[in-house]
ZANURO-952874 format. One line per 8 residues: number of its first residue (from 1); their letters; for each residue y, x, z of N, C-alpha, C, O, CB. Coordinates in nm, 3 decimals. Glycine has a CB too. Layout:
BEGIN
NUM> A> Y X Z Y X Z Y X Z Y X Z Y X Z ~ ... .
# end
This chain:
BEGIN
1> XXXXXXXX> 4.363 4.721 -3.928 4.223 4.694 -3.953 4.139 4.723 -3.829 4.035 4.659 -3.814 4.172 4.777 -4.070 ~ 4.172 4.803 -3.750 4.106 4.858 -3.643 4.134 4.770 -3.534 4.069 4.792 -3.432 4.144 4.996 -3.616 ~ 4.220 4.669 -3.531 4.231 4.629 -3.414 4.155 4.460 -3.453 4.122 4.374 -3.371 4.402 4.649 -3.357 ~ 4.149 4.457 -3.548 4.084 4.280 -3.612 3.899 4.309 -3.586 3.818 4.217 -3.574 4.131 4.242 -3.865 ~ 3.865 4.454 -3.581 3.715 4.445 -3.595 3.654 4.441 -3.439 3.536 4.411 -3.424 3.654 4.583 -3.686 ~ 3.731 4.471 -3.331 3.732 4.413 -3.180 3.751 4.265 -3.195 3.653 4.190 -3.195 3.858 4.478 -3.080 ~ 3.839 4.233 -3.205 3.874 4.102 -3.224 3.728 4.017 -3.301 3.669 3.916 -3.261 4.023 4.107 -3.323 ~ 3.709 4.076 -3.385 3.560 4.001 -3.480 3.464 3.964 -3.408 3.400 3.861 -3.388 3.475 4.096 -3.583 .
9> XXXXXXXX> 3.468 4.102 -3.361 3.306 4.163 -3.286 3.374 4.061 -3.129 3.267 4.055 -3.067 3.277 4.430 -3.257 ~ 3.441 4.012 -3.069 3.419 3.950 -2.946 3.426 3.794 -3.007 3.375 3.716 -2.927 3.536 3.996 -2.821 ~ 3.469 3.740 -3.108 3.410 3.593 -3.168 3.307 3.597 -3.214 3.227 3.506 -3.192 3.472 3.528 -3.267 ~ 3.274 3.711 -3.298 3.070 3.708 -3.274 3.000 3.631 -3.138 2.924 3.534 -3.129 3.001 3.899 -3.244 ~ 3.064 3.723 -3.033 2.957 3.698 -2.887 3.009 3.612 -2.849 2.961 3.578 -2.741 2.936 3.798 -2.763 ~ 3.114 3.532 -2.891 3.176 3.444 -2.826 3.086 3.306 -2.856 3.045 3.229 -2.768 3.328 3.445 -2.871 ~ 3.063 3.292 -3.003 3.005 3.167 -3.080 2.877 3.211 -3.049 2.812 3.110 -3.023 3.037 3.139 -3.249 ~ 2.801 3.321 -3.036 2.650 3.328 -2.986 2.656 3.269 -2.849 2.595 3.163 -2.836 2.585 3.486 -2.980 .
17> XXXXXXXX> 2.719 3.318 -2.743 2.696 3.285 -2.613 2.762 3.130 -2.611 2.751 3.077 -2.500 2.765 3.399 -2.507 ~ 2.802 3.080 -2.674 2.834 2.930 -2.702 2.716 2.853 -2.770 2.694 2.737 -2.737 2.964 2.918 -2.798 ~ 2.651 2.906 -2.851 2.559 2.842 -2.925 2.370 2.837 -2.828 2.263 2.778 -2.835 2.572 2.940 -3.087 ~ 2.440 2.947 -2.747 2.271 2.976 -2.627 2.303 2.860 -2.538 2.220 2.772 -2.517 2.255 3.165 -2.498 ~ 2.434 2.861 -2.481 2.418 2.756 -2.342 2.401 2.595 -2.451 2.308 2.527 -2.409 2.615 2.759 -2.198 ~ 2.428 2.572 -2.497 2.401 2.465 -2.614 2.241 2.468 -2.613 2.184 2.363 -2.583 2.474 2.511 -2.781 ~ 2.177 2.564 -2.639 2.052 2.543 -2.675 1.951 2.488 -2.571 1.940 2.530 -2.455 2.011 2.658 -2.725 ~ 1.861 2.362 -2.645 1.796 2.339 -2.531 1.679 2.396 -2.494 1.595 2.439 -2.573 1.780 2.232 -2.524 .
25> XXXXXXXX> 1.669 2.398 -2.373 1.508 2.474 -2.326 1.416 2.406 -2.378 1.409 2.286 -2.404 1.462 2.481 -2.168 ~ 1.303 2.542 -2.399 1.172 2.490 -2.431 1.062 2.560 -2.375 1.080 2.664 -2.312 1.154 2.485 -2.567 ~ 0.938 2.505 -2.396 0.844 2.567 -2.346 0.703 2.477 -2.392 0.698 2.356 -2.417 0.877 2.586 -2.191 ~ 0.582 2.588 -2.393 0.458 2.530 -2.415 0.343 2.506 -2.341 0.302 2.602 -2.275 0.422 2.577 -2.488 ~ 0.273 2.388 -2.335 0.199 2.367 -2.238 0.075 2.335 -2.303 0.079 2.232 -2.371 0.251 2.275 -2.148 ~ -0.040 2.402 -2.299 -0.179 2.386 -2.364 -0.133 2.309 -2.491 -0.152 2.189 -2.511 -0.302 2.299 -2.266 ~ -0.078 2.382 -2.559 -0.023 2.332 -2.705 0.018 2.191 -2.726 -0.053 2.106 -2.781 -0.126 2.351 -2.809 ~ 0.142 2.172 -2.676 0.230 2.077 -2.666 0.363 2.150 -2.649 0.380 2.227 -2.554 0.195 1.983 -2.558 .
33> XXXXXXXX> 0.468 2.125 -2.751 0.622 2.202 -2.725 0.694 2.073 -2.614 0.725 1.956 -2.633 0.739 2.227 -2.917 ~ 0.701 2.157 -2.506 0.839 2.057 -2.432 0.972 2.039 -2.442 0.989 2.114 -2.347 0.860 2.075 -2.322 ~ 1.073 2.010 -2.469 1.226 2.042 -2.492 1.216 1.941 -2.370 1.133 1.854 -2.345 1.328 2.006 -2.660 ~ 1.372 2.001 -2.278 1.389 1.913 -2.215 1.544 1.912 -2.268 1.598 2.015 -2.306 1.343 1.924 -2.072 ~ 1.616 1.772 -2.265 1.732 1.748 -2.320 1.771 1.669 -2.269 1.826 1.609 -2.362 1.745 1.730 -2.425 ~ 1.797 1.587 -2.141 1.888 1.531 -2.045 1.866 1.493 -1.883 1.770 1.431 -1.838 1.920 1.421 -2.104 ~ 1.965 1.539 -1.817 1.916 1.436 -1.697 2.028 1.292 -1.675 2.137 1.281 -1.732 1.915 1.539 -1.532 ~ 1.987 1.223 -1.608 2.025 1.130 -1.565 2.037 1.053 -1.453 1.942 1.105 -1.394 1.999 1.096 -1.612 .
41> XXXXXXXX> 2.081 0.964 -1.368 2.046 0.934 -1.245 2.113 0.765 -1.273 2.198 0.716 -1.347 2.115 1.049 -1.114 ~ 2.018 0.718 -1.169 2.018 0.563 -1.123 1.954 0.500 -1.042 1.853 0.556 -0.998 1.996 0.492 -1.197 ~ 1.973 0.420 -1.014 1.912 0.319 -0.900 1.782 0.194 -0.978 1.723 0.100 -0.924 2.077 0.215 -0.826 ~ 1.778 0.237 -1.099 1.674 0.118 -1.114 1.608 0.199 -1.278 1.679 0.230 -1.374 1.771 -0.085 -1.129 ~ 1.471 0.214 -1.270 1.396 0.290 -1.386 1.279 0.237 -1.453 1.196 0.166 -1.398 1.350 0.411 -1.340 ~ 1.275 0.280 -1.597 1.127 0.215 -1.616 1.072 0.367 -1.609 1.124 0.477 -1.624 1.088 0.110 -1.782 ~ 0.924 0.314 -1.572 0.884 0.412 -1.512 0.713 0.368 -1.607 0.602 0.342 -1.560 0.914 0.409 -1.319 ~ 0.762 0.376 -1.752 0.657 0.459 -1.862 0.581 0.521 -1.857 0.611 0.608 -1.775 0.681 0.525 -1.928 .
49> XXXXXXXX> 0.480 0.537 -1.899 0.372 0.657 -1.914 0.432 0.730 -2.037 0.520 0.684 -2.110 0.199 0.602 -1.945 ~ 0.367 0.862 -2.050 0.486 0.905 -2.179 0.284 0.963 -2.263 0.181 1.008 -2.212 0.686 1.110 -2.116 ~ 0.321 0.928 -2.388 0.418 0.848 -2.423 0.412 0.732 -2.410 0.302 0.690 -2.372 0.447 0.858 -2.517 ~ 0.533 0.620 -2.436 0.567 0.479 -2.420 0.517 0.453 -2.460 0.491 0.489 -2.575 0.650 0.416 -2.435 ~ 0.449 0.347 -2.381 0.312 0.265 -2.422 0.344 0.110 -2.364 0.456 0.061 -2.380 0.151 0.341 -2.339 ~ 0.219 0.023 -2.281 0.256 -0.087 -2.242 0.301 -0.095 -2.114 0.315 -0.207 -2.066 0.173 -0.163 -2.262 ~ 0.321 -0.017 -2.062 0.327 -0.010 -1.893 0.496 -0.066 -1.904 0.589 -0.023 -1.972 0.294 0.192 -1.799 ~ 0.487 -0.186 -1.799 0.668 -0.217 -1.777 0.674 -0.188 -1.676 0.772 -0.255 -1.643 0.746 -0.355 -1.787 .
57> XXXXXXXX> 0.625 -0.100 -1.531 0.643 -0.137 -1.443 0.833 -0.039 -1.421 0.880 0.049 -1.493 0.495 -0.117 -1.353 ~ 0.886 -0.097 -1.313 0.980 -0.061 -1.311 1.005 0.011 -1.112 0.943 -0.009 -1.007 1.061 -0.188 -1.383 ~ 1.114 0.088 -1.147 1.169 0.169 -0.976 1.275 0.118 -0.940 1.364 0.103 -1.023 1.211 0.335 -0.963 ~ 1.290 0.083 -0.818 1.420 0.036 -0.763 1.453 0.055 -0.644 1.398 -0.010 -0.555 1.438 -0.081 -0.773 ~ 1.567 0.166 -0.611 1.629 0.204 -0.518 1.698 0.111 -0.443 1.812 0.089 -0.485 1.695 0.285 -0.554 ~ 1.646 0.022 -0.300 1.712 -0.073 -0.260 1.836 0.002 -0.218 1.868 0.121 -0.229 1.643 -0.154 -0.162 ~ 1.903 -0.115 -0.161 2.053 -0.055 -0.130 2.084 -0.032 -0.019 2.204 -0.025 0.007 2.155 -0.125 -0.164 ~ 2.008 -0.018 0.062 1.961 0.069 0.228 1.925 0.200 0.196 1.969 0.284 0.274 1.812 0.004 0.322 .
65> XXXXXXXX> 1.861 0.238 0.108 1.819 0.399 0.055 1.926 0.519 0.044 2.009 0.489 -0.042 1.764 0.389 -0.098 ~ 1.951 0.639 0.101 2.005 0.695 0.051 1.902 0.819 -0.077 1.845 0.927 -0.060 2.086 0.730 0.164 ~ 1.913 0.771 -0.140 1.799 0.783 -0.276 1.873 0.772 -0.384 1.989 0.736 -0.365 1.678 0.666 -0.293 ~ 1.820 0.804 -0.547 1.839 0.764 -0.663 1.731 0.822 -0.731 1.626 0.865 -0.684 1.962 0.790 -0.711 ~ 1.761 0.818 -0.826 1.646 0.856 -0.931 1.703 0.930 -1.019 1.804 0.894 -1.079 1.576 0.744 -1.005 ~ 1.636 1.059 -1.039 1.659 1.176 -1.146 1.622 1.137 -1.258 1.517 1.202 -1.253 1.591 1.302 -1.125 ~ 1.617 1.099 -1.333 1.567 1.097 -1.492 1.570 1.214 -1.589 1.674 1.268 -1.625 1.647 1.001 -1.564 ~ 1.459 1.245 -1.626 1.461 1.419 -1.719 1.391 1.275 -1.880 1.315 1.179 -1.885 1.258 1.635 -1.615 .
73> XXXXXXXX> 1.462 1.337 -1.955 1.435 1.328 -2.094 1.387 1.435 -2.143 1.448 1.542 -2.147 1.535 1.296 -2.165 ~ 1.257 1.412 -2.189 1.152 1.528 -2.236 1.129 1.524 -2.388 1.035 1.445 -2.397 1.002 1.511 -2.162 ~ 1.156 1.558 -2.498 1.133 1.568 -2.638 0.950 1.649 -2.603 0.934 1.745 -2.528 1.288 1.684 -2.737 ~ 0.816 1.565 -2.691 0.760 1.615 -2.694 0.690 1.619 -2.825 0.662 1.520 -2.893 0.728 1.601 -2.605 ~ 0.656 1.778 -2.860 0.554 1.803 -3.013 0.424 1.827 -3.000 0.388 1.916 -2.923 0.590 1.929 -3.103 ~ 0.332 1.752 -3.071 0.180 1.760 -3.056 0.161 1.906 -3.184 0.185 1.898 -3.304 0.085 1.571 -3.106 ~ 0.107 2.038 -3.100 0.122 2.139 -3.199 -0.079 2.140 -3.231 -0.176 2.095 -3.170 0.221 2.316 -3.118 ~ -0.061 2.209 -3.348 -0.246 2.234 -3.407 -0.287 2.292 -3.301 -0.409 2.296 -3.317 -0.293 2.346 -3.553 .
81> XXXXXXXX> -0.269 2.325 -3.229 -0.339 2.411 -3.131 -0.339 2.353 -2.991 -0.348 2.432 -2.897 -0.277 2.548 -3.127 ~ -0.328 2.214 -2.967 -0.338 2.118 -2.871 -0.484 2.128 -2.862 -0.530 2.120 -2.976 -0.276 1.977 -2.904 ~ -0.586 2.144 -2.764 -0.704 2.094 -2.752 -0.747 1.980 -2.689 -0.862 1.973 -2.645 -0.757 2.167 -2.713 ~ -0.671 1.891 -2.680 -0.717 1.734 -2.588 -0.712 1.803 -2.464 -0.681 1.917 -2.432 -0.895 1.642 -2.616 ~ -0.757 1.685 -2.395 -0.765 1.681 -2.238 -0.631 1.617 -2.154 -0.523 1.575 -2.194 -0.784 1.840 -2.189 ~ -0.680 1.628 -2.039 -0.522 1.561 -1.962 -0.467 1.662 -1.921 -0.505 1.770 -1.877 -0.523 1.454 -1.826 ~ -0.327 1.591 -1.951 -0.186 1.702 -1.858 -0.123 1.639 -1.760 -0.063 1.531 -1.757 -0.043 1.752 -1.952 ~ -0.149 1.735 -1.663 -0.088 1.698 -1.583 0.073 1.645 -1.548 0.174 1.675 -1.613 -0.124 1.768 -1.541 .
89> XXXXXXXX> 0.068 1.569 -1.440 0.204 1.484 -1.406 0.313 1.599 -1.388 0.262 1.695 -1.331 0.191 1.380 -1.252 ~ 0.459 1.621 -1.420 0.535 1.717 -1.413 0.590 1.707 -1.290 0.596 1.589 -1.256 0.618 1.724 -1.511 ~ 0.637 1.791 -1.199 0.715 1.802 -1.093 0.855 1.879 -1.079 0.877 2.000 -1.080 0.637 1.847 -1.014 ~ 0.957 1.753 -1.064 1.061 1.860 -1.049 1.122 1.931 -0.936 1.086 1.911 -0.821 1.151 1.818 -1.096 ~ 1.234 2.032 -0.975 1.261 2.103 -0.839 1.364 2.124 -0.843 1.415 2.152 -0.952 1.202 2.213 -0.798 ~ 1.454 2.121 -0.706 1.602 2.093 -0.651 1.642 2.261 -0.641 1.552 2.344 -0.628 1.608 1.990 -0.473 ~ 1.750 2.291 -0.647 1.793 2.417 -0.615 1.777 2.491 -0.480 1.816 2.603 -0.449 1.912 2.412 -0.639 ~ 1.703 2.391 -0.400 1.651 2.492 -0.259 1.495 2.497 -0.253 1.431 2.539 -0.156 1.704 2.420 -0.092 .
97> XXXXXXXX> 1.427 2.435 -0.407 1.299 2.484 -0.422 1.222 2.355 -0.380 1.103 2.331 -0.399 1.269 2.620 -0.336 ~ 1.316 2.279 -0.318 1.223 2.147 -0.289 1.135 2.084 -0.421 1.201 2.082 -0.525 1.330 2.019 -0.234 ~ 0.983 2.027 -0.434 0.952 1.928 -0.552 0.949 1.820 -0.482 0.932 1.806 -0.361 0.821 1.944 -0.639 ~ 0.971 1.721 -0.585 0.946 1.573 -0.637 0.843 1.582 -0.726 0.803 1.676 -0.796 1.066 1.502 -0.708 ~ 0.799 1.443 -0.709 0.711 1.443 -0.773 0.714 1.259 -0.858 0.761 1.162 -0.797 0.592 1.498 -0.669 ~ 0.651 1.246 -1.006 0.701 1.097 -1.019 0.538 1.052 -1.030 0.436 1.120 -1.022 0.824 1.053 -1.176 ~ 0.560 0.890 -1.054 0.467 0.809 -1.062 0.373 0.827 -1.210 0.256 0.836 -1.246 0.535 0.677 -1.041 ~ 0.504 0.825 -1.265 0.454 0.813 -1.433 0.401 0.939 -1.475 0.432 1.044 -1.419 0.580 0.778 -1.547 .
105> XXXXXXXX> 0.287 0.932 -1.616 0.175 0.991 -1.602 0.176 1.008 -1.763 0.201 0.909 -1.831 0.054 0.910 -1.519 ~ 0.142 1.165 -1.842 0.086 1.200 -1.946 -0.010 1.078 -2.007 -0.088 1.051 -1.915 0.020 1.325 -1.913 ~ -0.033 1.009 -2.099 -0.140 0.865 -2.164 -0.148 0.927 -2.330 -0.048 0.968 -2.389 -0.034 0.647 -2.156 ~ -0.289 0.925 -2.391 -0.298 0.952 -2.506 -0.216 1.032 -2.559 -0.158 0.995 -2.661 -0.300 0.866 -2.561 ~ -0.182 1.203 -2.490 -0.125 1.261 -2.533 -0.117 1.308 -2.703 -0.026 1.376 -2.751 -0.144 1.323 -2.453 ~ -0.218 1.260 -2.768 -0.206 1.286 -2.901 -0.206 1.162 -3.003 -0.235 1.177 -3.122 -0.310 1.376 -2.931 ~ -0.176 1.053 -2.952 -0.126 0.955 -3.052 -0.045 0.959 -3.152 -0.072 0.899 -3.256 -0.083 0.880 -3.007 ~ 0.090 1.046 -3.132 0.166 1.054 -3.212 0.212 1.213 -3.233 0.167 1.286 -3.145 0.256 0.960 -3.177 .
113> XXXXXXXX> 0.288 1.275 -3.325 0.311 1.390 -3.354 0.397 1.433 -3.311 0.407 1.556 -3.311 0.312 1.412 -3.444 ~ 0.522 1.332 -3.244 0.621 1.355 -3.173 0.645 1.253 -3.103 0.609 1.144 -3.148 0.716 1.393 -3.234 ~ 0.725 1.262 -2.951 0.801 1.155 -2.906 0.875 1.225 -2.788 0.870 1.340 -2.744 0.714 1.024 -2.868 ~ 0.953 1.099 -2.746 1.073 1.136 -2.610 1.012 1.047 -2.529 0.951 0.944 -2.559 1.263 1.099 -2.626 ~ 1.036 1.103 -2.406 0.973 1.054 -2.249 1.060 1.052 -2.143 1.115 1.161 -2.130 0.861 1.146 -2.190 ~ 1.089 0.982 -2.076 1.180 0.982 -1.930 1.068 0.989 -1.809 0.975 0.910 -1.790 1.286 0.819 -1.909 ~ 1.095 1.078 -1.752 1.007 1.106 -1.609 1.066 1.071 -1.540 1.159 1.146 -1.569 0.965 1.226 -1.558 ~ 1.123 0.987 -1.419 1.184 0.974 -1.307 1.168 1.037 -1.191 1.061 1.097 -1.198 1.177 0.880 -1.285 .
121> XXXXXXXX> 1.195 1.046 -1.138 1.171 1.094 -0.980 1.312 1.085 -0.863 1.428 1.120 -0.885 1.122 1.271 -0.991 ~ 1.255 1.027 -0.739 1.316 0.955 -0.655 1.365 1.101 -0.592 1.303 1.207 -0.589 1.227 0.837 -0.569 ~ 1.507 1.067 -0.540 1.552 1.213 -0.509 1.655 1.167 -0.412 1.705 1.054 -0.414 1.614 1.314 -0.645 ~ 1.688 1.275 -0.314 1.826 1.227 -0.204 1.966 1.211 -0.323 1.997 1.286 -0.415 1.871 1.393 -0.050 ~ 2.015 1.114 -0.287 2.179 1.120 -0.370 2.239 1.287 -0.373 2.266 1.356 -0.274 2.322 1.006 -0.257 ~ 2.246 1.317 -0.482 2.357 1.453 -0.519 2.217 1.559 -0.536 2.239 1.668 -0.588 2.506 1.514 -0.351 ~ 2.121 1.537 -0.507 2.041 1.659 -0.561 2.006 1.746 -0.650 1.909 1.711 -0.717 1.979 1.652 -0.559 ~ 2.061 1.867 -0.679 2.109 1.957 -0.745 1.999 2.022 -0.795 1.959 2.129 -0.751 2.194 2.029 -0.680 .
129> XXXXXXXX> 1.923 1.929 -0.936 1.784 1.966 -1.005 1.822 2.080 -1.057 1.926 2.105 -1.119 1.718 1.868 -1.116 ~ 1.700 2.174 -1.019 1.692 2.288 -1.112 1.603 2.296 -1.269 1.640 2.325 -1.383 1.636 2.390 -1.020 ~ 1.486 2.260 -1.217 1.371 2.239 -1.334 1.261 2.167 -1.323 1.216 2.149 -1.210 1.314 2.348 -1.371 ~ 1.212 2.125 -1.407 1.126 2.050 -1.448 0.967 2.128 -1.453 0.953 2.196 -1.555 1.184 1.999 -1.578 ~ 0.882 2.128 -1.386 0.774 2.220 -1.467 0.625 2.132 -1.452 0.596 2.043 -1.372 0.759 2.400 -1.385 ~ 0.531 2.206 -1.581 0.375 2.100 -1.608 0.312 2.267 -1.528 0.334 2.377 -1.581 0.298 2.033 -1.857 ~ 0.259 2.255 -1.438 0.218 2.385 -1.407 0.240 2.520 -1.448 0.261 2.585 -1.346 0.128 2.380 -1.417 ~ 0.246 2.611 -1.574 0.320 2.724 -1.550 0.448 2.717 -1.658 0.521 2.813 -1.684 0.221 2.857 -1.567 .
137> XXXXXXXX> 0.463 2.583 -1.716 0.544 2.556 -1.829 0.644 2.513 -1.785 0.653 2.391 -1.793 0.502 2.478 -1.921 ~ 0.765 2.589 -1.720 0.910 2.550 -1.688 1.006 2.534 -1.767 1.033 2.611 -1.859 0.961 2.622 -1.619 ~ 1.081 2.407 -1.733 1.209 2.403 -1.835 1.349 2.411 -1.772 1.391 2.296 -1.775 1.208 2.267 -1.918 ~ 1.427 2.479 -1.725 1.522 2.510 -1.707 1.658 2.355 -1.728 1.722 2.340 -1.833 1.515 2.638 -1.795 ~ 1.670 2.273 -1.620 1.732 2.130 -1.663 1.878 2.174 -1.599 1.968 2.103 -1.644 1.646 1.966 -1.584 ~ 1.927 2.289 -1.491 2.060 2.285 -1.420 2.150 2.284 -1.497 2.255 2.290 -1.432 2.089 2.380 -1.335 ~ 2.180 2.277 -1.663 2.253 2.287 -1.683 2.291 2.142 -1.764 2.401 2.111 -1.811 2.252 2.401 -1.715 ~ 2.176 2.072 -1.763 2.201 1.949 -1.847 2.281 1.792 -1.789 2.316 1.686 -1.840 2.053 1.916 -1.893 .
145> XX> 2.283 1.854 -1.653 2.362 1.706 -1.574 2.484 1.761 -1.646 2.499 1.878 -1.680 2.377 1.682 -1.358 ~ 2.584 1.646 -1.667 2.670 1.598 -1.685 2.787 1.546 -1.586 2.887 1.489 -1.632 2.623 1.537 -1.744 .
# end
């Protein structure tokens, strides 16, 4: 019996510390919840206002560039305690602290009660994003490349 309740007690911390790196970051920005939940990269983006609205314009990494495009997927919640106004454009940041910065832009942040957003941003090939942040609202993305 004594030797199964070690054994217990380290699959406890085992499935907790499995179930944290799983979890996605969040954070609040003048009452708006951010989740961020993917990155992505490519050579050609729509480059949306979030939320998706009519804007088609699109990004394209010619093929002389050594460039691509980061893509952060942003889950966002309009909370009661949103007071209007604009938010600012998010900037992300590379693991030596460098920002980017994208085109696409916060639009009628309270139209809807929820939605998902792709931010792009043009980045050297292999750049090793750390986070995403709306001024003091950071989201922690290094672990979401794939």
């Amino acid at each position: 019996m004594k030797i199964r309740i070690p054994r217990l007690g380290l699959v406890i911390a085992l499935v907790f510390v499995a179930v944290q790196l799983g979890a996605d970051d969040s954070a609040s920005y003048n009452g708006l919840e951010l989740t961020a939940k993917s990155v992505s990269r490519s050579k050609r983006v729509s480059l949306q206002d979030c939320p998706p609205g009519e804007n088609i314009v699109r990004g394209v990494i010619r093929p002389v560039e050594d460039n691509e495009f980061a893509t952060i997927q942003i889950d966002v919640k309009v909370l009661p305690a949103f007071d209007g106004g604009d938010v600012p454009k998010p900037l992300l940041y590379d693991d030596a602290g460098n920002e980017y910065k994208t085109a696409q832009s916060f639009r009628d942040v309270d139209s809807k009660e929820s939605y998902s957003c792709n931010f792009s941003f043009r980045v050297p090939k292999g750049t090793k994003v750390s986070r995403i942040a709306i001024e003091d609202a950071s989201l922690d993305i290094s672990g979401l490349e794939k």
